[in-house]
C-alpha positions in Angstrom: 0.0 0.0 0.0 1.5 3.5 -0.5 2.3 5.7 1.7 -0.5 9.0 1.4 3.0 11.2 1.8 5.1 9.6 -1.4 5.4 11.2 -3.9 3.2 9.8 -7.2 5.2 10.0 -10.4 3.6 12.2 -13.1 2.3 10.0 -16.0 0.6 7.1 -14.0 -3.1 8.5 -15.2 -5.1 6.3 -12.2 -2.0 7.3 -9.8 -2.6 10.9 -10.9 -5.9 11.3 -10.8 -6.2 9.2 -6.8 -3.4 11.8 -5.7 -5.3 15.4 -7.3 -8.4 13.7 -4.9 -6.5 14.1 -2.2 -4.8 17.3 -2.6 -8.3 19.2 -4.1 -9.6 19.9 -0.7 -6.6 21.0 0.8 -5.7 23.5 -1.8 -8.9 24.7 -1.9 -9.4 25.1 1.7 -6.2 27.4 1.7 -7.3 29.3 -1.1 -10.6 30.1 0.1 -8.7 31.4 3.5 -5.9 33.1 1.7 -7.0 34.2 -1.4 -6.3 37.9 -2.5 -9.4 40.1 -3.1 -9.0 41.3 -7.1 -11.6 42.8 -8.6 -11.8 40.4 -11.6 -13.0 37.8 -8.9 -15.7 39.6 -7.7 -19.0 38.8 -9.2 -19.8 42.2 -10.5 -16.8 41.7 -12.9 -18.7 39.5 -14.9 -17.0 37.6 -18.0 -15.6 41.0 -19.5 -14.2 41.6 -16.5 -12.1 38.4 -16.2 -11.1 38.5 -20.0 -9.7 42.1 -19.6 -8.0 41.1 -16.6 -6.5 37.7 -18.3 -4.8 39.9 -21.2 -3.5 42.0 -18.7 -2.1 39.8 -16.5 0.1 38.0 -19.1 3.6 38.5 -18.5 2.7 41.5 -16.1 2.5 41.8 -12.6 -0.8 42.3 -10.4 0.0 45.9 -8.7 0.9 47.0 -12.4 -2.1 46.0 -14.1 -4.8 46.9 -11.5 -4.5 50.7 -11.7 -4.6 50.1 -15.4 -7.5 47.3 -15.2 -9.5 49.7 -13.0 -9.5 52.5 -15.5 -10.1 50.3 -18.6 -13.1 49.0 -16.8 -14.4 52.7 -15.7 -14.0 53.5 -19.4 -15.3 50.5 -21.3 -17.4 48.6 -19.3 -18.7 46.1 -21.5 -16.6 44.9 -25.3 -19.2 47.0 -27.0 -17.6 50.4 -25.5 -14.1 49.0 -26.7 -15.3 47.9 -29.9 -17.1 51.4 -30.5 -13.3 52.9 -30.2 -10.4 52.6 -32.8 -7.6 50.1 -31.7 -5.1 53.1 -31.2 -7.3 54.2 -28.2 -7.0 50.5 -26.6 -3.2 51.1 -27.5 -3.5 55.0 -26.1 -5.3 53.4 -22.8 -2.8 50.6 -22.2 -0.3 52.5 -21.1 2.8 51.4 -19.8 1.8 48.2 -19.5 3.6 46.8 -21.5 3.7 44.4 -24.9 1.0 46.6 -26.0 0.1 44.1 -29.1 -2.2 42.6 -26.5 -3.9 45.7 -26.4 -4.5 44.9 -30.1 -5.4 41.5 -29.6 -8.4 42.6 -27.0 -9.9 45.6 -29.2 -9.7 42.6 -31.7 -11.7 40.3 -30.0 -14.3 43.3 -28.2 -15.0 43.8 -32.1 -15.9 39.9 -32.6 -17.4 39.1 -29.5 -19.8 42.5 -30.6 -20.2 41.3 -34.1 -20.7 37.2 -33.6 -22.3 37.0 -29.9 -24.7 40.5 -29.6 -21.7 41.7 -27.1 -21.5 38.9 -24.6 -18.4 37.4 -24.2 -19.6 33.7 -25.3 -20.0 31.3 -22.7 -18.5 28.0 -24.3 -15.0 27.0 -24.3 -14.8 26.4 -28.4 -16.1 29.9 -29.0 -13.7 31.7 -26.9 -10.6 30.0 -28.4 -11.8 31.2 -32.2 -12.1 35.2 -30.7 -9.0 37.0 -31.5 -6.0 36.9 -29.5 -7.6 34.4 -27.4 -4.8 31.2 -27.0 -5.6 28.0 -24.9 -4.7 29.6 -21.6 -6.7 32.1 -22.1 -10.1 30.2 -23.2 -10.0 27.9 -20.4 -9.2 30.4 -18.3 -12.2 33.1 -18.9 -14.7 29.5 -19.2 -13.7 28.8 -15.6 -12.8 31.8 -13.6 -16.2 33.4 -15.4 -18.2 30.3 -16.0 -17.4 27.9 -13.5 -16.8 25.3 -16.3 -14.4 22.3 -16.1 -11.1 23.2 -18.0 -7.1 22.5 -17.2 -5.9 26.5 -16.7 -2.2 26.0 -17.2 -0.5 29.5 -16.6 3.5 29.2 -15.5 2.3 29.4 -11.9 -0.2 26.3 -12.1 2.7 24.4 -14.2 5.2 25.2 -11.1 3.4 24.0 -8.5 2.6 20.9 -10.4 6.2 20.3 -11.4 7.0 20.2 -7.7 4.2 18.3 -6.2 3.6 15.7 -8.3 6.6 15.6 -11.1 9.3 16.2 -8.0 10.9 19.0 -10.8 11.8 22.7 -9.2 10.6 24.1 -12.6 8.4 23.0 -15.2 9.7 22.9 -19.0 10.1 26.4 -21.3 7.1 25.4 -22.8 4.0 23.7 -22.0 4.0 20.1 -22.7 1.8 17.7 -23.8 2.5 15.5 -20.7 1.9 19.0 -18.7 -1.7 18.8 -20.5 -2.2 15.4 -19.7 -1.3 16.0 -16.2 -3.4 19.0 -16.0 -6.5 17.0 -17.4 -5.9 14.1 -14.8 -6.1 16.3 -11.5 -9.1 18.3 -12.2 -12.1 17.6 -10.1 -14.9 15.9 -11.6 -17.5 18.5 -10.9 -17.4 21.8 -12.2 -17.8 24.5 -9.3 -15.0 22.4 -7.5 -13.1 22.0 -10.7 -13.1 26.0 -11.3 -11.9 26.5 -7.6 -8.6 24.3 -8.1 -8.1 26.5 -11.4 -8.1 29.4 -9.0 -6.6 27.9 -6.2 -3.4 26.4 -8.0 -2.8 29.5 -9.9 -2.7 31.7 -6.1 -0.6 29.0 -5.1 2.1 29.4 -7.3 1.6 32.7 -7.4 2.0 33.4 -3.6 3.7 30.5 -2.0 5.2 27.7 -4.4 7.1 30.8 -6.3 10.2 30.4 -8.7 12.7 31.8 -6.7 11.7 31.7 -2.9 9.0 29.1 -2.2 7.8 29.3 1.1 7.2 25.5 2.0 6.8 26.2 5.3 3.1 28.0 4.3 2.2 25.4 1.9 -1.0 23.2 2.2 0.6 20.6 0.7 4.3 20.3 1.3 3.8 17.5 3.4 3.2 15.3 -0.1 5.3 17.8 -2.8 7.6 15.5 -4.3 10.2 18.0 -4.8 10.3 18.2 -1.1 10.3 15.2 -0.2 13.0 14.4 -2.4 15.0 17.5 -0.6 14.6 20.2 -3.0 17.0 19.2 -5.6 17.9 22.0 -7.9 18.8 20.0 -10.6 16.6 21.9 -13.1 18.5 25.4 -13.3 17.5 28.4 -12.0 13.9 30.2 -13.4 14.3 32.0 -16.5 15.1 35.7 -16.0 13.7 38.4 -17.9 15.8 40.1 -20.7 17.5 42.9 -19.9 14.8 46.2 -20.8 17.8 49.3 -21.1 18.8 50.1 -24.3 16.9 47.2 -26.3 14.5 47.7 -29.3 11.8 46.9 -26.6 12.7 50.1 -24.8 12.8 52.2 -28.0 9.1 51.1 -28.9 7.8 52.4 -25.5 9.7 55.5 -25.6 8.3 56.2 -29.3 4.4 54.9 -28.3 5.1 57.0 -25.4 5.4 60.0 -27.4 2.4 58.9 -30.0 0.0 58.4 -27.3 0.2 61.9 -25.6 -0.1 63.4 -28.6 -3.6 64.5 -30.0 -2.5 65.1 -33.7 -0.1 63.4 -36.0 3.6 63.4 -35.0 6.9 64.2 -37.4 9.5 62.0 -37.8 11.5 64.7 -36.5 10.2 64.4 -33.1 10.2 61.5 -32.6 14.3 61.0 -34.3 14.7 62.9 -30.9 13.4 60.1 -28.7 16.6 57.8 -29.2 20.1 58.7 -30.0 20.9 56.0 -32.4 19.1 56.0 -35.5 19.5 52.3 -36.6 17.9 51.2 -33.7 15.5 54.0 -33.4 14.2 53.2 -37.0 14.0 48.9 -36.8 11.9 50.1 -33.6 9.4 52.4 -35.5 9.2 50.0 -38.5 8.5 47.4 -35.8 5.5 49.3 -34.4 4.2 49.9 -37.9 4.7 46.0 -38.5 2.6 45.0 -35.9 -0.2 47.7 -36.2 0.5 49.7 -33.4 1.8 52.8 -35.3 0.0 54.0 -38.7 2.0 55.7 -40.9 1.1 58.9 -43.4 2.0 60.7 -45.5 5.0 63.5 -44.7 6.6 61.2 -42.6 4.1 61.8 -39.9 3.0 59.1 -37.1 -0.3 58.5 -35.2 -1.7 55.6 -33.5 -4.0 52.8 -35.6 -7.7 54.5 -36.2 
């Protein structure tokens, strides 16, 4: 008979799916004591509410995106406002956000989600994946956080914390895996209220206790049964992935030129904005970026504006 504290290896689907029946309750019981109170997860969010905040969120930290969430929200409460706008006001509104494509992406898929559902954001799992911009993580994450429907929501957090409990890893891979899917599949609840509160309660996990770089084991519901701990922590994986450097990178070119477009209320000259960077090959494979990816429209006497 096994012991309830071994580790179970990842891959052994009736092994798997025994062990996520014993660990639902406790996770979910810590998450519903601990959980932080963000607007998206209050009920007057709704389903836009949770999409904004999911194309936020990506690659961006909570106490940058709620100041930006909040006013979003104020200004387009439902994806008929958005849609009603031209994408270079999403862009103009993101801010400094960050990767402002997504703010591309959403104004995309406010447009569908006006023109194929009557405004709603649509309720099952297949019609969220076809809106624009809208990848795996993020269909199955707006069907459960906002629907309370029965999907694997695999975010770099979720993927952590089961690399270390079940797989005995300290990271996950790069890239999501199709054993990670399996996995992921395999420890979901059977019923779908519970099922959408392990979604939640994984992702807070990893975001707040089982993190890359300084787990707190000693706060964990389950570190009695992680299999990384159990097997002592090895750090046999490499250290987490570290952000590339921002100064002096094309990356921080773009936002210094967008910067500049989206204060401004009228076209801009090239002029101007040749005084936003010093070094003019860079400063120009940064602008022909922008105006590669739609964020910048071009005119005539090399003047600038955001998309309309």
């Amino acid at each position: 008979m096994r012991d309830s504290a071994a580790p179970v290896p990842a891959g052994a689907p009736g092994e798997n799916t025994a062990r996520g029946r014993a660990l639902h309750g406790l996770v979910i019981d810590w998450f519903q004591e601990h959980a932080r109170d963000l607007p998206w997860r209050r009920p007057e969010a709704g389903a836009w509410g949770v999409m904004v905040s999911e194309f936020m969120l990506q690659q961006t930290p909570v106490n940058r995106v709620l100041p930006v969430y909040q006013e979003w929200l104020a200004r387009w409460p439902r994806p008929a406002d958005l849609a009603a706008e031209s994408p270079g006001e999403a862009v103009r509104a993101w801010g400094r956000l960050g990767y402002p494509r997504r703010a591309l992406r959403l104004h995309g898929a406010a447009v569908a989600i006006q023109e194929r559902h009557g405004g709603e954001v649509p309720t099952e799992h297949a019609q969220l994946l076809a809106l624009p911009g809208v990848g795996e993580y993020t269909a199955a994450a707006v069907a459960s956080f906002a629907y309370g429907q029965r999907h694997p929501v695999l975010d770099t957090n979720v993927r952590r914390v089961f690399a270390r409990a079940l797989s005995g890893s300290q990271y996950p891979p790069n890239a999501t895996t199709a054993a990670e899917r399996r996995l992921a599949r395999e420890l979901l609840p059977d019923d779908e209220p519970t099922a959408a509160a392990w979604a939640a309660a994984t992702m807070e996990l990893g975001a707040l206790v089982c993190t890359a770089r300084s787990p707190e084991c000693v706060r964990c519901p389950i570190a009695a049964s992680c299999a990384w701990r159990l097997a002592g922590a090895p750090a046999h994986d490499g250290p987490p992935r570290r952000g590339q450097t921002y100064a002096g990178t094309d990356r921080q070119v773009r936002g210094k030129l967008l910067a500049v477009l989206r204060e401004a209320t009228e076209p801009v000259p090239q002029a101007v904005l040749d005084r936003v960077w010093h070094e003019p090959v860079q400063r120009a494979r940064a602008l022909d970026g922008l105006v590669s990816d739609g964020l910048v429209e071009p005119l005539a006497g090399r003047r600038y504006r955001l998309p309309r």
